[in-house]
N, C-alpha and C positions, 0 to 999 in steps of 0.2 A: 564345625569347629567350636571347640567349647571357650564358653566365657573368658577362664584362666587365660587359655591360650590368647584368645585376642585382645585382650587387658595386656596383659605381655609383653606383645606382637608393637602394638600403639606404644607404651609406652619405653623400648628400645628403640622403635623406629624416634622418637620427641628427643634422648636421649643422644643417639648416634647423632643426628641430627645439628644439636646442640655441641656436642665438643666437635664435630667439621667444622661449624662454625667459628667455636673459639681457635683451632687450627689455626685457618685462615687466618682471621686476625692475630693471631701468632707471627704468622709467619710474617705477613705485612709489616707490623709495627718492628718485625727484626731485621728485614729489608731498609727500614727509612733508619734504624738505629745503627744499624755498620754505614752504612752510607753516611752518615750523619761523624760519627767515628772516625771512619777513611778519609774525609774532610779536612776535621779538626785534626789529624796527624798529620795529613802531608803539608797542611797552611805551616805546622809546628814544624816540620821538618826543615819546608823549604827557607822557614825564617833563620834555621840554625846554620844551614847552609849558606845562605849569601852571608850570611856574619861571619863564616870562617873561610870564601873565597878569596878574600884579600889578601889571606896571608900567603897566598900560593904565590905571589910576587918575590916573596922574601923570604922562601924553601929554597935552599940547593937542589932539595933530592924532593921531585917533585912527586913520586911514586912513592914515596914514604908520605908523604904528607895529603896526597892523596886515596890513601888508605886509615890512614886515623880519622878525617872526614867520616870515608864510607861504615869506619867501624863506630864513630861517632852517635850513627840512627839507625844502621841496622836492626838494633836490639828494642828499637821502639816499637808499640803496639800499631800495626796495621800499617809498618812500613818495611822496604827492601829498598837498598841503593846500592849501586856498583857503576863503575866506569868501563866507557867503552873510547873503542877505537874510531875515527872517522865512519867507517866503514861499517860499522855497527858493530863491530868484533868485541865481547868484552874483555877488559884487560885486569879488572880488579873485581872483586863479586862475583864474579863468574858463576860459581857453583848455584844462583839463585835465581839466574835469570831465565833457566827452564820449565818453571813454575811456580807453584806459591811459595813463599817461605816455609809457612809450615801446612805440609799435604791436610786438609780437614778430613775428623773420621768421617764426616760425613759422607750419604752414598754419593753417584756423581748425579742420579735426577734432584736432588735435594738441592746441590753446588747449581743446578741449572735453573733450579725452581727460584732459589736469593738470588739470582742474575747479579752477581755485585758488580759495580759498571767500575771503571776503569776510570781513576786518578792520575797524573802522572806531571812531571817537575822535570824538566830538560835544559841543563846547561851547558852551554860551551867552555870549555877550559883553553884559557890562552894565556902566554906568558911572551908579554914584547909583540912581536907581531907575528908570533907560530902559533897555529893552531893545534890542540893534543888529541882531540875530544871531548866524549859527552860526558858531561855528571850526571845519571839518572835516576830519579827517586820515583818510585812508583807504590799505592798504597797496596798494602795487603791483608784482602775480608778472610784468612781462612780463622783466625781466633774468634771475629765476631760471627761469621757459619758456624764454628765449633758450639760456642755459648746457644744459640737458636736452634740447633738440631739437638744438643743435651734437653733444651727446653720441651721441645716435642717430644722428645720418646719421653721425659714425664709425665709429659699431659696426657701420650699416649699409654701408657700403665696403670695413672691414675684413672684415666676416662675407663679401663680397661677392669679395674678393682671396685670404681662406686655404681660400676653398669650391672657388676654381677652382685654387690651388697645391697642397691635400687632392688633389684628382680627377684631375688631370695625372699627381700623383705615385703614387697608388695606380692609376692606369690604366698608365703606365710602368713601375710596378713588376710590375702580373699580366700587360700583355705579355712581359714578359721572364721572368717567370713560368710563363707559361705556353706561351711559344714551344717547348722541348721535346715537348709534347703534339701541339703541331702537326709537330715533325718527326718526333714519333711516325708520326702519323697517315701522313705523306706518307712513310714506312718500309714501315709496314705495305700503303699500299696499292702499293710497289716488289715485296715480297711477293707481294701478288695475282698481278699482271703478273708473277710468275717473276723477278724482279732478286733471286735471295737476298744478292746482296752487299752489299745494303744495313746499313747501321750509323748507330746514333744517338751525338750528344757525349754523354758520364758526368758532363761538368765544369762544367754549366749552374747545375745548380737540387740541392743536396744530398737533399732530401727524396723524388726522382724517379730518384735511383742505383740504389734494387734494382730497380725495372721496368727502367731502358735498360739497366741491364747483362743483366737476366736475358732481358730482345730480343734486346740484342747474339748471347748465349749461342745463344737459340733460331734466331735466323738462321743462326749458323754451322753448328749441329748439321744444320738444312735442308739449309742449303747442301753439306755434305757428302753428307749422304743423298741429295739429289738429283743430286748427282756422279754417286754409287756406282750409283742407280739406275740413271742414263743408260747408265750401261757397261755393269751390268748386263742391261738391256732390250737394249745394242746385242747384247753377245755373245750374248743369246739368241736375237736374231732373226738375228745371224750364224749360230748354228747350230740352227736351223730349217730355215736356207732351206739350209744345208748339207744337212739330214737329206731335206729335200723333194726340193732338188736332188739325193741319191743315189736315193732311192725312185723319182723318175721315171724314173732312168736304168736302175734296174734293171725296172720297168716296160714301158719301151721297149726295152730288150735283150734281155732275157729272156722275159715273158710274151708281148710283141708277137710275137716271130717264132711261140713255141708255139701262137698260135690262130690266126696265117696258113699255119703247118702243118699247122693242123686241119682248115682251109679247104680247102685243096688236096686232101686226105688225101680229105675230104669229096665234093669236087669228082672226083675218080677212082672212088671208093664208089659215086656217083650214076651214073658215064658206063658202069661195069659192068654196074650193078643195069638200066640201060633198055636195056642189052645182051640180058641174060638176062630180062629182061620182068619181073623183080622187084619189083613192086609195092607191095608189104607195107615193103620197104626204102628205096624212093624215099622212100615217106611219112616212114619215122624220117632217112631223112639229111635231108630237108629243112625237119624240126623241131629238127634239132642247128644245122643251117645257122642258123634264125632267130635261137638262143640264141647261138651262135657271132660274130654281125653284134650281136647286143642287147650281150654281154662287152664288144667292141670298141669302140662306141662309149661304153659307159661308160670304159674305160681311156681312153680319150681325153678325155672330160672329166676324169680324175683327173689327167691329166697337165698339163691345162688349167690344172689347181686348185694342184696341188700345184708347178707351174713351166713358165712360159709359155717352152714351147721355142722358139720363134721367137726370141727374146732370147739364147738361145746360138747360134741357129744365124743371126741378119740383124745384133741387136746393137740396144740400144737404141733410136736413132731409128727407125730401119726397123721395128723393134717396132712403138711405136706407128703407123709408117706404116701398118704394118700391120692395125692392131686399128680404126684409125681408118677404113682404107677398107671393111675390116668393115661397118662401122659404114651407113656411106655406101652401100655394097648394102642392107642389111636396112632401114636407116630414111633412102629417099630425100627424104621428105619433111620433114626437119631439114636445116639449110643448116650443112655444119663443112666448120671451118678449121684450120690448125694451121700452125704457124711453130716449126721447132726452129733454134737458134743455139749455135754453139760443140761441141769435140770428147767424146766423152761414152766413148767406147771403152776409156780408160783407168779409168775410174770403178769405185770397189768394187764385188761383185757384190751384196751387201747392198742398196746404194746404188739400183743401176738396178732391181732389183726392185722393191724401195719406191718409184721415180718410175712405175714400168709397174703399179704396182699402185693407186696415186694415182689416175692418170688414167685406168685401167680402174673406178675405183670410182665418181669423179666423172662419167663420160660412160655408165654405168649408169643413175644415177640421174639424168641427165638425160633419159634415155629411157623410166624408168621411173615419174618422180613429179613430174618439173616443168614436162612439158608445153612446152618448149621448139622454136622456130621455129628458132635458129641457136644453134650452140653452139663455141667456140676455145679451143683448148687451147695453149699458150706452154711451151715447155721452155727455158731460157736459164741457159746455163754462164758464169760467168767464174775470174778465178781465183780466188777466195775462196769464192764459193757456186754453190746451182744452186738457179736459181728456176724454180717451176712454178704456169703458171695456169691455170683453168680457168673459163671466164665462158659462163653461159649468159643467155636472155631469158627466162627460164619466170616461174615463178610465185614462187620466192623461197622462204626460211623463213616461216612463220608465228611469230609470239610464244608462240606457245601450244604449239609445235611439238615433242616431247622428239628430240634427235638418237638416230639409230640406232647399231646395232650399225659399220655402216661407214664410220659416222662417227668413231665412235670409236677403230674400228682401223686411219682413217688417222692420226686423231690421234695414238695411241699408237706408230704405225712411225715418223713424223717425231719426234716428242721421242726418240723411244730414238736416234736418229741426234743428236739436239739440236739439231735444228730446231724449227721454229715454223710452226705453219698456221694461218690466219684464216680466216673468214666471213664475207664483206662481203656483207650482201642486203637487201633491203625489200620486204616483204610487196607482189606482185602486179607488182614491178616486178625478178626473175633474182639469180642468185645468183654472185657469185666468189669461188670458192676459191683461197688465195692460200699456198705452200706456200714455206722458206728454207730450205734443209740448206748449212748450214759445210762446205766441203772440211778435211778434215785430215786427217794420217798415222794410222796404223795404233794 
């Protein structure tokens, strides 16, 4: 559950909370006030009543004058009077005696929740020594219910109006609040992704200044240091491939001609020794010869290793044309392609190493781990970048998979250039390596 929401949540719940309670005490203090009401009318009724009983002595028409009585208080607030017969029958007011004077809109749990209790004023009428019946005054809460139920449904409208202009306002307020957090977040993950240039506003939310300044701070410190890296990493893999590049050449200059001298040297040694029937000598030149041929092809792979001469001596594409038809003898049974576009000759020598060494790594382990049926490799220059793909059909990464050593030193040759390599794969369905290096000066 997000923050908003339970910010919310608590503060509806405090809210709701708060008008039941004014409710209640609504309601209470409206119970003690008709009550209170109902009181002071019938004490007022009953006083106007025994002040005008006396004259019922000195009525002819006692039913007329027992009517101007009851029409006397009817009309007062929170009373109802009418006469009855002995027998409880009534004879005057009639029409009011079967409930309140005036029915309250209220519902009827409302009329049972004011329980308004019951006042009432009983007199005997007697003229000489006959008895006529009751006088009865009794009080009636339905105007003071009316007045308390209108009260409620205001409190309940208002409660219902400041709950949702409360909730608007504190939810506009924490998104705006809390939007920082979110451009944090979408900073941070700019970060992830290598964007260091990312920066957040200082001038949102005062309380969240020392975090976005001390981001701000830490991006740039990044971002620097991964400048300084890149450069770093470049010139060192410039002068590797510098120090590799002499090594081979003094490999091939030097020690190459001395054990094809050796060879020869060898090769005459041997054509004497079967001369003079030498035997004892054949046998050592032709275990120098083995070690002589075993040297050699190791220098050959060191030369392999430490810089792919075909790349000074054919040049890039042809390199790989090269490596690729390799490829194509040894594993006829993989179907490869390859399509190179644009001029590549001019290209730093850093540069095509890192591309001939990419696609030497990637068409390795196509051969080696993924079990691939077709495998295409894409070199594609324009003027701003040089992109390199590599797509096979094999089996893909697994999730579970930890990348290897040459995975990671392709990754590492491309960032030191400040390019970008991806992995685009799914499990059981091949994998494309997908490779961006920026053209730039020196």
């Amino acid at each position: 559950m997000s923050l908003k929401l339970r910010l919310l949540i608590i503060v509806t719940i405090i809210l709701l909370i708060n008008f039941a309670a004014a409710g209640y005490f609504m309601v209470q203090n409206g119970r003690k006030a008709v009550a209170a009401e109902m009181e002071s009318s019938t004490q007022l009724a009953r006083g106007l009543l025994i002040n005008a009983l006396p004259t019922l002595r000195f009525s002819n028409d006692l039913s007329e004058r027992l009517t101007l009585i009851v029409d006397s208080v009817r009309h007062t607030r929170h009373i109802r009077a009418w006469f009855e017969d002995m027998n409880g029958r009534p004879l005057i007011g009639q029409e009011e005696r079967a409930g309140f004077f005036n029915k309250p809109d209220a519902p009827d749990w409302f009329i049972r929740l004011m329980e308004p209790e019951a006042v009432a004023f009983r007199r005997l009428i007697t003229k000489g020594s006959q008895s006529y019946g009751y006088l009865v005054v009794e009080a009636d809460p339905s105007d003071g219910v009316n007045d308390v139920w209108i009260d409620v449904q205001m409190l309940f409208w208002l409660a219902i109006f400041f709950l949702n202009l409360i909730l608007i306002m504190i939810y506009m307020a924490l998104r705006q609040g809390l939007r920082p957090l979110d451009e944090l977040s979408e900073a941070l993950g700019d970060l992830e992704k290598g964007n260091f240039s990312a920066r957040v506003d200082t001038t949102a939310v005062k309380e969240l200044n020392p975090i976005q300044i001390r981001f701000n701070h830490m991006a740039s410190v990044l971002e620097k240091t991964m400048a300084e890296n890149h450069a770093l990493a470049g010139n060192m893999l410039s002068l590797q491939e510098s120090e590799r590049r002499d090594l081979a050449r003094e490999l091939h200059d030097e020690l190459a001609p001395c054990l094809f001298g050796i060879r020869v040297d060898l090769a005459e040694i041997d054509r004497i020794a079967a001369e003079h029937n030498l035997t004892e000598i054949n046998e050592k030149v032709s275990s120098v010869k083995t070690i002589t041929a075993h040297i050699q092809s190791l220098v050959r792979k060191m030369l392999s290793r430490l810089r792919p001469m075909t790349l000074d001596d054919l040049g890039l594409a042809e390199a790989l044309r090269d490596m690729l038809h390799n490829w194509r003898d040894r594993q006829p049974e993989i179907d490869w392609e390859w399509d190179f576009h644009g001029d590549f000759s001019d290209l730093p020598d850093t540069l095509q190493v890192t591309i001939y060494r990419v696609v030497q790594e990637c068409t390795t382990n196509c051969v080696r781990h993924a079990g691939a049926s077709h495998v295409k490799v894409e070199v594609k220059r324009d003027s701003e970048n040089v992109k390199v793909t590599v797509t096979d059909d094999g089996k893909g990464l697994g999730s579970k998979l930890v990348h290897g050593f040459g995975l990671i030193g392709m990754r590492e040759r491309v960032t030191a250039l400040g390019g970008r390599i991806a992995f685009d794969t799914e499990e059981g369905q091949g994998l494309q390596v997908r490779v961006l290096i920026p053209l730039k000066g020196d």
